[in-house]
N, C-alpha and C positions, 0 to 999 in steps of 0.2 A: 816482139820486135826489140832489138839493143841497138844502143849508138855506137858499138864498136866496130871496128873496122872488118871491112869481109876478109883481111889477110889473115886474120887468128884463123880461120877455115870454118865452115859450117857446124861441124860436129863442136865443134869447141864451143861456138855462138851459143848451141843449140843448148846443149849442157849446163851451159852459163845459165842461161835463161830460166833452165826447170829447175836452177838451185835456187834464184831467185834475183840472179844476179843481171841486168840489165841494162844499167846504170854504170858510168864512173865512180863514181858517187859510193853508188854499193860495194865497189870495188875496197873503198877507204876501209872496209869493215873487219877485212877477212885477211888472211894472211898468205901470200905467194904459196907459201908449202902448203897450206890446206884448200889449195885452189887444182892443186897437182895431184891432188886425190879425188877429183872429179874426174872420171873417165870423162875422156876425147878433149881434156886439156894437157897440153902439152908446156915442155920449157918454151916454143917459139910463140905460141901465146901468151906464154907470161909476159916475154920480152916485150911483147909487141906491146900489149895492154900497160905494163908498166911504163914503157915510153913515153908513153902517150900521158897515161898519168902525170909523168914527171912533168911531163909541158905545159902541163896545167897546175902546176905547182903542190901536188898531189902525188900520194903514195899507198901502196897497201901497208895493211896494219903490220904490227911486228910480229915475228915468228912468236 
């Protein structure tokens, strides 16, 4: 189970999840571009996830 929202879409969720990523939190670790080499993540899950980040004063790591 993650706290991220069901608009990133299932597969993305899902993917997230068995990288290890479940968490905002764990989001802070890794970098948008090596998140986009997880099949069934997409740019509109990044968007989505970074947003969200940002509103939490939060960001992923740098390229």
């Amino acid at each position: 189970m993650t706290e991220f929202p069901r608009t990133i879409g299932k597969v993305a969720a899902r993917e997230l999840a068995a990288h290890g990523y479940t968490t905002f939190d764990s989001l802070t670790a890794v970098s948008a571009k090596e998140l986009l080499k997880i099949h069934g993540v997409g740019p509109k899950a990044i968007r989505i996830l970074g947003e969200e980040l940002a509103a939490q004063g939060k960001a992923y790591a740098a390229d």
